[in-house]
C-alpha positions as protocol buffer text, in pm:
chain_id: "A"
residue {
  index: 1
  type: UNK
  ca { x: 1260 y: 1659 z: 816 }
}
residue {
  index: 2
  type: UNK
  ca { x: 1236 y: 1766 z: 461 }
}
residue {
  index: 3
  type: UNK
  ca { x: 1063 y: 1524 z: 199 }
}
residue {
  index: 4
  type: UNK
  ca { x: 1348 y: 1412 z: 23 }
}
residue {
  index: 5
  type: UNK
  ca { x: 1473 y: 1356 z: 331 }
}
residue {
  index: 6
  type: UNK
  ca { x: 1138 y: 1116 z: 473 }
}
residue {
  index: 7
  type: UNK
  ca { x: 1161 y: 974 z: 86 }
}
residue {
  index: 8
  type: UNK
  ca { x: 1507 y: 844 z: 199 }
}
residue {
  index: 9
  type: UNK
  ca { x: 1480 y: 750 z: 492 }
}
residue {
  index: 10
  type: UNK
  ca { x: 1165 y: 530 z: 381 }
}
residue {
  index: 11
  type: UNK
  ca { x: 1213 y: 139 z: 357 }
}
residue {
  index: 12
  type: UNK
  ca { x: 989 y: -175 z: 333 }
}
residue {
  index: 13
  type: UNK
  ca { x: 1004 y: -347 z: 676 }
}
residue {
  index: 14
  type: UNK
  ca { x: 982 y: -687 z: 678 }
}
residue {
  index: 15
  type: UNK
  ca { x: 1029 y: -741 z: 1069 }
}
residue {
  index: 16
  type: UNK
  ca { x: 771 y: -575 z: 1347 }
}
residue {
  index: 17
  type: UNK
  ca { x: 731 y: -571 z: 1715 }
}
residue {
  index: 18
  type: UNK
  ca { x: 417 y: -665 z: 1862 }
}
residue {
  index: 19
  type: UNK
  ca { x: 346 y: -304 z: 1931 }
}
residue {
  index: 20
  type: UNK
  ca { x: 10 y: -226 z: 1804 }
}
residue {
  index: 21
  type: UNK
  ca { x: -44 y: 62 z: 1550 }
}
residue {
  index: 22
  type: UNK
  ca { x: -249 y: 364 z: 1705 }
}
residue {
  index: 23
  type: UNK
  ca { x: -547 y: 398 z: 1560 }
}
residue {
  index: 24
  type: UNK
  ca { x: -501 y: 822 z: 1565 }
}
residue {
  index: 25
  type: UNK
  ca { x: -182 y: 687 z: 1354 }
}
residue {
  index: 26
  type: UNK
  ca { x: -382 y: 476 z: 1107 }
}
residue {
  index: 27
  type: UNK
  ca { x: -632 y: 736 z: 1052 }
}
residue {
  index: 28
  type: UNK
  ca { x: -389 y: 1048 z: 950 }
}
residue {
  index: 29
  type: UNK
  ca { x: -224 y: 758 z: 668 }
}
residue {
  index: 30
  type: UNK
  ca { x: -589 y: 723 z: 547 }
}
residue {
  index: 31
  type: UNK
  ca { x: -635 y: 1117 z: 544 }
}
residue {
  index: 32
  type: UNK
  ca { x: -314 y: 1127 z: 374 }
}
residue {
  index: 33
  type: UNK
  ca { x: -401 y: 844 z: 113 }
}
residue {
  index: 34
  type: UNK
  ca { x: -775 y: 1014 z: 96 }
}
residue {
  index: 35
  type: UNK
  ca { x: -597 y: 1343 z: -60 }
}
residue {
  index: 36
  type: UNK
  ca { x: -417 y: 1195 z: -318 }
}
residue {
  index: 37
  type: UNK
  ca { x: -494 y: 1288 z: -689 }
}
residue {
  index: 38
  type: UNK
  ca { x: -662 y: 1108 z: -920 }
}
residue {
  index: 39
  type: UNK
  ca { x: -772 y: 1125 z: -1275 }
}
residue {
  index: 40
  type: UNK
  ca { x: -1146 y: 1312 z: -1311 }
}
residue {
  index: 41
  type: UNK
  ca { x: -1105 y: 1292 z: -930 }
}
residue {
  index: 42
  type: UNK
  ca { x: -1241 y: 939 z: -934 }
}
residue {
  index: 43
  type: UNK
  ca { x: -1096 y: 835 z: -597 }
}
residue {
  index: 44
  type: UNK
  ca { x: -1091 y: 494 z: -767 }
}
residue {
  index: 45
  type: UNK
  ca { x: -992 y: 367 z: -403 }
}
residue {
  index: 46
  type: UNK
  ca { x: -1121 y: 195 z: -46 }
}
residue {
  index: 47
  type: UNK
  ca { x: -878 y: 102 z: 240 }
}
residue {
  index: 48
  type: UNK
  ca { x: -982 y: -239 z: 460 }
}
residue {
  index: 49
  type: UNK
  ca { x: -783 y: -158 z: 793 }
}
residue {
  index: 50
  type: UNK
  ca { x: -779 y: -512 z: 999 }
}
residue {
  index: 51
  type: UNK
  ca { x: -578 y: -449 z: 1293 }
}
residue {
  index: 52
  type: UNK
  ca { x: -813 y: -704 z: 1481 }
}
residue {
  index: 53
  type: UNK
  ca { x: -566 y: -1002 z: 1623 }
}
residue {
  index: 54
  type: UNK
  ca { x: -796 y: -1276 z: 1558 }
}
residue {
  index: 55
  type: UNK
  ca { x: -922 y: -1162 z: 1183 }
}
residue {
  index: 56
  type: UNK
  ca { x: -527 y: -1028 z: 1131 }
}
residue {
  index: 57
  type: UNK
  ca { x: -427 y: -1376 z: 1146 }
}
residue {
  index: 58
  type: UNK
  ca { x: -681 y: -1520 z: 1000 }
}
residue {
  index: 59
  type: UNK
  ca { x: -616 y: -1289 z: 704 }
}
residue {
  index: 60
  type: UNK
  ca { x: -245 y: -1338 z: 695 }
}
residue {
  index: 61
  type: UNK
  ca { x: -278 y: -1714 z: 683 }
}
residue {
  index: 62
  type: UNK
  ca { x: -530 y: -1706 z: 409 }
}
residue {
  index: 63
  type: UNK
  ca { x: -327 y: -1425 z: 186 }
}
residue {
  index: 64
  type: UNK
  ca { x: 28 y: -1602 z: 231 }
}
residue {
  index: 65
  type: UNK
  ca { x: -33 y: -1974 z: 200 }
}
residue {
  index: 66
  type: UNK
  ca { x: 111 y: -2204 z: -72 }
}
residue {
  index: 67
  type: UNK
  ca { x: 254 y: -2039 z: -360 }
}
residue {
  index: 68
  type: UNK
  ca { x: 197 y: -1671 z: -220 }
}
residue {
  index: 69
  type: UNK
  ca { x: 452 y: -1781 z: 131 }
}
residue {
  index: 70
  type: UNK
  ca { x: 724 y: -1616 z: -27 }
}
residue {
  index: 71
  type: UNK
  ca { x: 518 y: -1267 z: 178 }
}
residue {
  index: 72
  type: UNK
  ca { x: 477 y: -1449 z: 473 }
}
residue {
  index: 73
  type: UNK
  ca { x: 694 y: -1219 z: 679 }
}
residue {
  index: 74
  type: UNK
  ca { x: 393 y: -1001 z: 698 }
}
residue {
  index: 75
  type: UNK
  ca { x: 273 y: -1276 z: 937 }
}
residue {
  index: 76
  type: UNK
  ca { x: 382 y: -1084 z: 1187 }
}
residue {
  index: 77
  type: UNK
  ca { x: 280 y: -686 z: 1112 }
}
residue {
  index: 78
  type: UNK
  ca { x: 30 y: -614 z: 1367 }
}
residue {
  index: 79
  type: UNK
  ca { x: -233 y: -447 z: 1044 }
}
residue {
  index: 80
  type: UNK
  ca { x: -273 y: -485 z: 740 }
}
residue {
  index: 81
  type: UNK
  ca { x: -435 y: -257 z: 496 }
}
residue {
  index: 82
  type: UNK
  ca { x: -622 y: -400 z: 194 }
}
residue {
  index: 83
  type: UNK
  ca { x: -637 y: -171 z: -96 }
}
residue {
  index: 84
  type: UNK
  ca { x: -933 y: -215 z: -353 }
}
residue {
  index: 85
  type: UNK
  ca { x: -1007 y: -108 z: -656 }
}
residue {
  index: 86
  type: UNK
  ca { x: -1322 y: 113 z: -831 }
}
residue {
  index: 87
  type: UNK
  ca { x: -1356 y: 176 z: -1124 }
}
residue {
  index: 88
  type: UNK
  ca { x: -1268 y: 535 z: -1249 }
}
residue {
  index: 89
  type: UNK
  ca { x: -1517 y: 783 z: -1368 }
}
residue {
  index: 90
  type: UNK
  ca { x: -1669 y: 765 z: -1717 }
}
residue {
  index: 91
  type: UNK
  ca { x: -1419 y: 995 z: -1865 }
}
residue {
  index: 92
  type: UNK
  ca { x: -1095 y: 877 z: -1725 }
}
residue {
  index: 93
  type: UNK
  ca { x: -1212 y: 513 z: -1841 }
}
residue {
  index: 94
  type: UNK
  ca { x: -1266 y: 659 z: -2219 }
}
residue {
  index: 95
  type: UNK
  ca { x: -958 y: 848 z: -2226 }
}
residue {
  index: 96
  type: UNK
  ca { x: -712 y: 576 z: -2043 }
}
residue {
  index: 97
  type: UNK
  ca { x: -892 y: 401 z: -2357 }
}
residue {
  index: 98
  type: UNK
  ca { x: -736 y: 589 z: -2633 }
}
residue {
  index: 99
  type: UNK
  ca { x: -410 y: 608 z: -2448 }
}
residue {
  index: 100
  type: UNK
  ca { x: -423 y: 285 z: -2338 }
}
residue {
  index: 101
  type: UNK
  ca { x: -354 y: 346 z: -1965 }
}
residue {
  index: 102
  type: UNK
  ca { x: -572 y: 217 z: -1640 }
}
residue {
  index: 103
  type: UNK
  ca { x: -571 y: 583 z: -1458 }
}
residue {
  index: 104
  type: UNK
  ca { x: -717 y: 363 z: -1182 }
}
residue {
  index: 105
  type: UNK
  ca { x: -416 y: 154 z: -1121 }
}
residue {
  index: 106
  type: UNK
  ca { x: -188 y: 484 z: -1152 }
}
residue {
  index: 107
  type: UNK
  ca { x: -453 y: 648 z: -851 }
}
residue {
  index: 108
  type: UNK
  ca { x: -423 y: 375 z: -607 }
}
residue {
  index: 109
  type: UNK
  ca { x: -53 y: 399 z: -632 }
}
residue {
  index: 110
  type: UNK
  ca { x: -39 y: 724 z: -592 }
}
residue {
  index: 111
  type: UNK
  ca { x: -264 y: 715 z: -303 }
}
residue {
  index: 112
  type: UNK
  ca { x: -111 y: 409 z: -141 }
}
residue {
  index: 113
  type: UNK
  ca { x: 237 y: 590 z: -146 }
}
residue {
  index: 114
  type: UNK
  ca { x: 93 y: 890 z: 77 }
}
residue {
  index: 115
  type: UNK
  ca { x: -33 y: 623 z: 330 }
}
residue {
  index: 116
  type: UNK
  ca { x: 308 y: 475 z: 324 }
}
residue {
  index: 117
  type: UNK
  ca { x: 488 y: 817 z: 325 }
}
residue {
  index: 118
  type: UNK
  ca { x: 283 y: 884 z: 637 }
}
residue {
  index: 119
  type: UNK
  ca { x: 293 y: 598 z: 832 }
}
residue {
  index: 120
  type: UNK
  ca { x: 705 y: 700 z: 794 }
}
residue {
  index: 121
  type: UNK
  ca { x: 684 y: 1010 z: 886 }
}
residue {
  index: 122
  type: UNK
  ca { x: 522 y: 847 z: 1228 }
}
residue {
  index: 123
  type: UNK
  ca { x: 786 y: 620 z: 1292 }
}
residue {
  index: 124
  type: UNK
  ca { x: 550 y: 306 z: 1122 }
}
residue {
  index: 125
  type: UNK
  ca { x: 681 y: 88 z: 902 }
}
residue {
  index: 126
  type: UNK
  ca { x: 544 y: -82 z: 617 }
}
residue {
  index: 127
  type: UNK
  ca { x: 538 y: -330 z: 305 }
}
residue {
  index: 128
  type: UNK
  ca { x: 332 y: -273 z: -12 }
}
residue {
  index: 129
  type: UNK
  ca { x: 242 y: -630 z: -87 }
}
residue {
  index: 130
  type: UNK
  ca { x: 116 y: -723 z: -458 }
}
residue {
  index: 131
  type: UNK
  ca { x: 159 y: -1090 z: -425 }
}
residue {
  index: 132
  type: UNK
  ca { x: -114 y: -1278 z: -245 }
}
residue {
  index: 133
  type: UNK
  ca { x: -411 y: -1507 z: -236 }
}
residue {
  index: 134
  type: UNK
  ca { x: -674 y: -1242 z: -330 }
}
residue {
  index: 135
  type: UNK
  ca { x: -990 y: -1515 z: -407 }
}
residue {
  index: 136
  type: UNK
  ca { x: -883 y: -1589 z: -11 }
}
residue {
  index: 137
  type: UNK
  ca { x: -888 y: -1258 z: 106 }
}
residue {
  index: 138
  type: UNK
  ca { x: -1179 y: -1115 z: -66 }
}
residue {
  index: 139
  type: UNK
  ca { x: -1389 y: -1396 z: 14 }
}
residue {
  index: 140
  type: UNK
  ca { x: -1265 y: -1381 z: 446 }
}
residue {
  index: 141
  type: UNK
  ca { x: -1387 y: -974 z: 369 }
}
residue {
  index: 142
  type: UNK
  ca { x: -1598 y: -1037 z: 205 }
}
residue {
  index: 143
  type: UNK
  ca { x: -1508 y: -778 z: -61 }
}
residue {
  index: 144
  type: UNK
  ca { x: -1772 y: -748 z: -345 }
}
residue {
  index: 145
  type: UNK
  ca { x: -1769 y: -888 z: -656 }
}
residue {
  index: 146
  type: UNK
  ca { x: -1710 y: -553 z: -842 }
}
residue {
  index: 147
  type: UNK
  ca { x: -1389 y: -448 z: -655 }
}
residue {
  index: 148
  type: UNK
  ca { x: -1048 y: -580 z: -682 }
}
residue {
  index: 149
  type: UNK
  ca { x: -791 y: -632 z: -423 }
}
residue {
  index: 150
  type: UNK
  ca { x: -499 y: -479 z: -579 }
}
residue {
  index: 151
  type: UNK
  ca { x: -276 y: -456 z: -286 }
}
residue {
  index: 152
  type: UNK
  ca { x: -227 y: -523 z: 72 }
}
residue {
  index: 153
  type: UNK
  ca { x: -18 y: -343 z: 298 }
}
residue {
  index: 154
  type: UNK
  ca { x: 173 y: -527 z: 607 }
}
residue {
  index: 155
  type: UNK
  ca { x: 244 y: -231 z: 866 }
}
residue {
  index: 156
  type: UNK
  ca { x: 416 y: -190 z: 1253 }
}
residue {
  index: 157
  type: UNK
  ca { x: 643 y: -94 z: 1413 }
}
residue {
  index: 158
  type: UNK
  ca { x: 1024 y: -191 z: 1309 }
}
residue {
  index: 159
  type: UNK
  ca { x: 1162 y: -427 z: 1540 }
}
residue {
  index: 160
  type: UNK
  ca { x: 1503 y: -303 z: 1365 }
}
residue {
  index: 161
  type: UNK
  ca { x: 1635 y: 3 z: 1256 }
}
residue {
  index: 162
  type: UNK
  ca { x: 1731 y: -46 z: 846 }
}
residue {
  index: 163
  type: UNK
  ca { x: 2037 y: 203 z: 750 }
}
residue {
  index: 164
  type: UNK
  ca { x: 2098 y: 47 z: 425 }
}
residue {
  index: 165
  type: UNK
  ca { x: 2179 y: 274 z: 144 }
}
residue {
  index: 166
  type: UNK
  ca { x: 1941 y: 266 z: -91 }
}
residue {
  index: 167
  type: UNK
  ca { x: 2101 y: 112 z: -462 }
}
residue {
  index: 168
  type: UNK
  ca { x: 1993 y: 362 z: -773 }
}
residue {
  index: 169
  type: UNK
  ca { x: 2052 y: 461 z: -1109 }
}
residue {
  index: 170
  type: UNK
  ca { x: 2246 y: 761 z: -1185 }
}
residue {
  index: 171
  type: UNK
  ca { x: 2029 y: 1090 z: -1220 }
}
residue {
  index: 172
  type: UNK
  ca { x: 2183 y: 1079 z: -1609 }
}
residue {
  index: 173
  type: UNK
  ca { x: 1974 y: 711 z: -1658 }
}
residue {
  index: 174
  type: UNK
  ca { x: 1644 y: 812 z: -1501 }
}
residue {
  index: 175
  type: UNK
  ca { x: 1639 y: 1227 z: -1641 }
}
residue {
  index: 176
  type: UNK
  ca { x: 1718 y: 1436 z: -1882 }
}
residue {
  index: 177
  type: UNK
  ca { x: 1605 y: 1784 z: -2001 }
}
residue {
  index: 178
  type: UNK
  ca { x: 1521 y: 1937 z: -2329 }
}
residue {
  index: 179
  type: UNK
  ca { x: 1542 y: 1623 z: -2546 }
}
């Protein structure tokens, strides 16, 4: 399959199977996330794979409780993948300064989308979550103090196939050339 081809094909999945996720599986996502750019080559980044049952729930309930439910559909992804955050080297801090960007926040994107684009290509689906109890799931992870849990990351395998175009702009409101 070509890439624009795994780019369309690629969907959040919001329903799993029990099916676990092969660890061989969960380690070329990593490798894929671990080869992303970043700014100064920072690698402002750490993946938290839980694919433990017991902690997995335990984390789910404590992430998508009370005002964060609206995610609990991840509830039943066999892993999750909790994405902190580093802080960038000295120079890409300065200069995200003066532009007023956080490279850092641009990195883990751009790694987290490789992880996701891989777990596709393997037949894994997955949902990049932004909204959850993140005092609750640093503390069960006990995640230091001077990290940030940015994002978490439901993942399984679909227990349905989604063929559902996808709904964007025109080329003409996203591009243009020369101008």
């Amino acid at each position: 399959m070509t890439f624009l081809e795994l780019v369309n094909r690629r969907r959040s999945t919001r329903k799993y199977t029990s099916r676990p996720v092969p660890k061989e599986a969960m380690t070329r996502c990593l490798e894929a996330a671990r080869l992303a750019p970043s700014a100064c080559n920072s690698q402002p980044w750490h993946f938290i794979v839980v694919d433990d049952e017991a902690l997995k729930n335990k984390l789910a309930d404590a992430a998508f409780s009370g005002m964060y439910s609206m995610n609990s559909f991840a509830k039943s992804a066999p892993a999750f993948v909790v994405v902190t955050r580093d802080r960038s080297k000295y120079f890409a801090t300065i200069a995200g300064y003066f532009r007023g960007i956080r490279y850092s926040f641009i990195d883990i994107g751009i790694a987290c989308e490789h992880f996701i684009l891989q777990a596709e290509e393997d037949g894994i689906g997955t949902c990049w979550l932004g909204w959850f109890n993140e005092r609750a799931v640093r503390k069960l992870l006990g995640i230091p103090g001077n990290k940030k849990a940015d994002i978490m990351i439901c993942m399984g395998y679909p227990e349905e196939t989604q063929k559902i175009d996808k709904i964007r702009k025109s080329m003409d409101e996203i591009s243009r050339f020369n101008k």
